[in-house]
N, C-alpha and C positions, 0 to 999 in steps of 0.2 A: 375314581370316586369323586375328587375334586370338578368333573365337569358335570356330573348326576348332582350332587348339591347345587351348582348353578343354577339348574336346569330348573330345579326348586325352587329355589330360591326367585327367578325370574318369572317365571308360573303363577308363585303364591305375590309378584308385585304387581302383574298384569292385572289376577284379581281385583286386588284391591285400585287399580288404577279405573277398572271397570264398575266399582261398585260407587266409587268417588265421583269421577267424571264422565261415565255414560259408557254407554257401548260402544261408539267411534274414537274413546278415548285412545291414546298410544301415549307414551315416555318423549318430552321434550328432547329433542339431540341440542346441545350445546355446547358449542367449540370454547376451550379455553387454551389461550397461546403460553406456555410456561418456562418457556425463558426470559429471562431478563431480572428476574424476581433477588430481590437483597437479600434473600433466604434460601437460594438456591433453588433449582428444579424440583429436587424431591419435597419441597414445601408446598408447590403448586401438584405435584401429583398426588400428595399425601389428600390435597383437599378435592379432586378429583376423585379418588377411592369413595371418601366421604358422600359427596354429593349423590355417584350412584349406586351406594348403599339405600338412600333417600330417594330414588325414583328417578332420578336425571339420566337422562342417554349421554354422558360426558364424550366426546371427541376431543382428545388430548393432542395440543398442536406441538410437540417438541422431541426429543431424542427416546425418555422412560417410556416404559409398560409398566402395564400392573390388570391383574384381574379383573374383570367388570367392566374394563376403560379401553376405549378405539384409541388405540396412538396413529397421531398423522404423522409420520417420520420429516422432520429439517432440519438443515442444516445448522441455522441459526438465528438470533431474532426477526431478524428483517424478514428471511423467508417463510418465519413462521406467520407475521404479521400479511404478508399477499398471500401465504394459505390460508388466515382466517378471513381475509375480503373475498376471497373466489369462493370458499364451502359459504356465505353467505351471501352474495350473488348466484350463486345455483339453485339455493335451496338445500344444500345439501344438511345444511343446519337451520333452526330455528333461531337461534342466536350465538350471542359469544359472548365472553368476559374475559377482557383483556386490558393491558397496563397502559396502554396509552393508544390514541386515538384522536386523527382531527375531525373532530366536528364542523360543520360548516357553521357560519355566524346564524341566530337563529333558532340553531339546537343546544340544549343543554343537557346536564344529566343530574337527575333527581337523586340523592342519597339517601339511605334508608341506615339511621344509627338505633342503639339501647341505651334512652337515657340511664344515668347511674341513680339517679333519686329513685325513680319505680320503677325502672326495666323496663320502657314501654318503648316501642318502637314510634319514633317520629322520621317523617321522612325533608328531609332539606332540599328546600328549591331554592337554588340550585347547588352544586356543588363544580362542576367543572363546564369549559363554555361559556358561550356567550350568547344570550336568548339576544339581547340589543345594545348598540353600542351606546345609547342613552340607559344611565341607572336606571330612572324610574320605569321607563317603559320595559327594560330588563325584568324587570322585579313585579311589575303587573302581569307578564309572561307567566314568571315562572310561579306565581299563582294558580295559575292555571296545569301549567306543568305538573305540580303536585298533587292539583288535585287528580290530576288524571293518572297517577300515577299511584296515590294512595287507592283510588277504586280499585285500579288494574290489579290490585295484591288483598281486593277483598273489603277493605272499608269502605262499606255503601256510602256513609255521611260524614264524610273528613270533614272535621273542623280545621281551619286557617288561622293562622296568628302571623305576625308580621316583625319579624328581630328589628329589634330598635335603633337602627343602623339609619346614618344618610339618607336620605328619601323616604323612609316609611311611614310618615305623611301624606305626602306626595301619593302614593301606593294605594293607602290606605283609601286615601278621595276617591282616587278610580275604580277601585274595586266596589266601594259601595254605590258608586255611580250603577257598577254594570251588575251590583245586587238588586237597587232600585229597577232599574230596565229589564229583569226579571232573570238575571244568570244566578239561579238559585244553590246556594251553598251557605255553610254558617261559618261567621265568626267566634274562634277562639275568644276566651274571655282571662285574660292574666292573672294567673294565683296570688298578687299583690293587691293590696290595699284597694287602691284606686282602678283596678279592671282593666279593661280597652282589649284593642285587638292588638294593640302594640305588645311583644314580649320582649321581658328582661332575661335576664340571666340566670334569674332563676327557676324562670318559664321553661328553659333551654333545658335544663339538669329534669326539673322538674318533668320534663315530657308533656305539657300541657295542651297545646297544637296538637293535632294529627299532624298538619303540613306547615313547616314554618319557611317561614318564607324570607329572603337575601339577597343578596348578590352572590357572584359564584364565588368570588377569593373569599367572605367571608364564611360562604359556606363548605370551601374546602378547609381552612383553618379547624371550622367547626367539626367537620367528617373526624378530620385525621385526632384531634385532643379526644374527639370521646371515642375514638375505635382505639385509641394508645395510651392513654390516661392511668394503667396501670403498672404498665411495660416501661414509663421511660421515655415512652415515644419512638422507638428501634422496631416493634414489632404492633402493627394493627391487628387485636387479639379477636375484638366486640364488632359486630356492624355486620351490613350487609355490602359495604362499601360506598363507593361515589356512585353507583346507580347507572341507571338505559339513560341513554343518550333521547330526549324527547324534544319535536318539534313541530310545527303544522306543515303540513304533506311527507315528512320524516316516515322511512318504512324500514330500514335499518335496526334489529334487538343489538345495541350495542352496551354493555356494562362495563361501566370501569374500576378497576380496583387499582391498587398502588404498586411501586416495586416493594413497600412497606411491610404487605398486608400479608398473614400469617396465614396457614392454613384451615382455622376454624373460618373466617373473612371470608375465604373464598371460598368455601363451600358455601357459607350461607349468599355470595352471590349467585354462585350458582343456581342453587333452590330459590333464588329470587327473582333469575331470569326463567327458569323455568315455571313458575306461578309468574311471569306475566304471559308467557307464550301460551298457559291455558286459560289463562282468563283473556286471551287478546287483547291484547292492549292498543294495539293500534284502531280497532274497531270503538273501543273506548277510547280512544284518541281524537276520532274524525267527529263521534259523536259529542264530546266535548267542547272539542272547538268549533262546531257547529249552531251549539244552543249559546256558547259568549260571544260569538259574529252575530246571531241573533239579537242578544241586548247589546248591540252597537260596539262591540272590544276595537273593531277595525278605525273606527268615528273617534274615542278614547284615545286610543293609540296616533290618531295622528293629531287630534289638538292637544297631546302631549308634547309631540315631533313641532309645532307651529308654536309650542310654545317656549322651547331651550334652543328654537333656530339663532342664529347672528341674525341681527337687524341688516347685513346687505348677503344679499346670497352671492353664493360665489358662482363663477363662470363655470357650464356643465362643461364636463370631458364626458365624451363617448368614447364607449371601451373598443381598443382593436380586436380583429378575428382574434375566436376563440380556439387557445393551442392547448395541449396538454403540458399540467402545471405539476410536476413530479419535483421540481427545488422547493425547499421554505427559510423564508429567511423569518429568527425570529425576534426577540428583545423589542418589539414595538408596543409602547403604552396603548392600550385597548382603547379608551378614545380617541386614537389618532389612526387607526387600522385603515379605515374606509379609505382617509381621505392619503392613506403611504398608499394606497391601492391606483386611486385617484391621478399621484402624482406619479405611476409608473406608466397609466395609459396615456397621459399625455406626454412622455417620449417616447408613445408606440409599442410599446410592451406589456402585453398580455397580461393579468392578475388576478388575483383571489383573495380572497382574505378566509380564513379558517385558524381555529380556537381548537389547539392540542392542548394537554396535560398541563405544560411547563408555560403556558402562556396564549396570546395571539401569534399568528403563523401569517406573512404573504404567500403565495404559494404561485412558483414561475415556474416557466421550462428550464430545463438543467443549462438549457445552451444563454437564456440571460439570466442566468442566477447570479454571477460575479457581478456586471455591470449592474443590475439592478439592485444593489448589495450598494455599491456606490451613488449610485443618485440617491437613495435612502441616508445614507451617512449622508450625504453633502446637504440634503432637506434639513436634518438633523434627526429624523426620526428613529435612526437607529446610532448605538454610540461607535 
């Protein structure tokens, strides 16, 4: 009896998927990896149930079953983490939501919270990653990040505000530069007295922005208070999480949520990588950063770069052949990434630099991960 209600139950969602998003429409599959979670496994499956109750095709990367949900059977988090990189190099998934992730320098991931003032959803560019290892050119990115990330989820005409943090100035200039040059979008205007696109704090509560705009530590600080703000801070109740991983030529649906995050969290990641995968985001992606290259983002961007360079440049290093980089060493202050990268090719050792969860990452081969571990300490870049 139990598989005839299914059967129903799936019938009357196809409907409706058909009458929603067209006749080619079908159910997003998306992987989520469920171990590792401070709330144990069944917090992550609880919110997998949820999600495809709601229309999602969940592919559940860890040990549980349950109804409705494709369990990918591993053994343990690691393995569940190369079974979510392989089903999303196949294709076999449209995306995934999962607890941690390195991003390349570059990309970042846009979070999507409910402010507590009016429940409105505003989405934070950025929350985790690193768009550039200069602030301000970071933060002119992740402008852009947002915006492409709030259409992706349905808001044709996001408005922009700019959290009042270090460089939103600086930000602010560029941005209406490449308004002026015709990258047409609106500024938020601040629920305070005196207006601007700069927002306070109370802009923040308030949900004023569509997309508000940061660096990513601030905007992770910011994800994690208004997704735990009720709880104590032990469990992320609110939110859609730390958001897809976005970048320019980036093709990866990667969402990240916490070990933190409760099972309402992730379900609503889930339904929110899935409303990107139907709304394509990445097609709204290309097209995005198509019309900001258009009003000069690229031109912006580096008389930014010409303008926080040191007055004597330093001696280029050419990097060695390219090996596979499967070590990471991490605790490197993010302005110093490039150049701990820098200092590993020139004693001939291969490097990467990439932006996990807990921080920036170099990222070597296992066979010079120790030594390069120590020329790092001896630079001082790492302690």
């Amino acid at each position: 009896m139990s598989n005839v209600n299914q059967i129903i139950v799936d019938t009357f969602r196809e409907l409706a998927d058909h009458l929603q998003y067209g006749t080619d429409a079908r159910r997003p599959r998306i992987a989520l990896t469920g171990m590792g979670s401070e709330h144990g496994e069944e917090n992550a499956m609880e919110a997998a149930v949820t999600a495809a109750r709601q229309g999602v095709d969940v592919a559940y990367i860890g040990t549980l079953c349950a109804e409705g949900v494709t369990t990918v059977a591993v053994a343990d988090d690691e393995a569940g983490h190369r079974k979510m990189v392989e089903l999303l190099e196949s294709g076999a998934v449209d995306g995934a939501v999962t607890m941690h992730f390195p991003f390349p320098i570059g990309v970042s991931t846009v979070g999507r919270v409910v402010t507590p003032g009016r429940g409105k959803s505003v989405f934070l560019a950025t929350t985790t990653g690193t768009s550039s290892t200069d602030r301000v050119e970071a933060m002119i990115l992740n402008a852009v990040y947002g915006i492409i990330t709030a259409k992706a989820s349905g808001v044709a005409d996001p408005t922009v505000g700019i959290l009042n943090v270090d460089g939103a100035r600086a930000c602010e200039t560029a941005l209406r530069q490449l308004q002026q040059n015709g990258y047409g979008f609106r500024f938020a205007q601040s629920a305070r007295a005196d207006g601007g696109a700069v927002m306070r704090g109370n802009d923040v509560l308030q949900g004023t922005p569509d997309v508000l705009v940061c660096d990513s530590l601030t905007g992770n600080v910011l994800v994690k208070v208004l997704s735990a703000y009720t709880t104590g801070g032990s469990y992320e109740a609110t939110g859609y999480g730390y958001g897809p991983g976005i970048g320019r030529g980036y093709d990866k649906l990667v969402l990240i949520i916490s070990r933190a995050s409760g099972a309402p969290l992730i379900a609503n990641a889930l339904t929110f990588a899935a409303e990107l995968v139907r709304n394509n985001v990445f097609a709204v992606a290309a097209e995005e950063f198509a019309r900001a290259e258009k009003a000069g983002l690229d031109d912006i961007l580096a008389a930014r770069r010409a303008a926080s360079a040191a007055p004597a440049a330093a001696k280029e290093v050419v990097a060695p052949p390219k090996e596979p980089c499967t070590g990471s060493i991490p605790g490197i202050e993010v302005m110093e990434i490039e150049d701990a990268v820098k200092a590993l090719w020139a004693e001939g050792i291969y490097a990467e630099s990439a932006m996990g969860c807990t921080g920036p990452l170099v990222l070597v081969s296992e066979t010079n991960l120790e030594r390069s571990a120590a020329i790092l300490r001896k630079a001082g870049y790492i302690g």
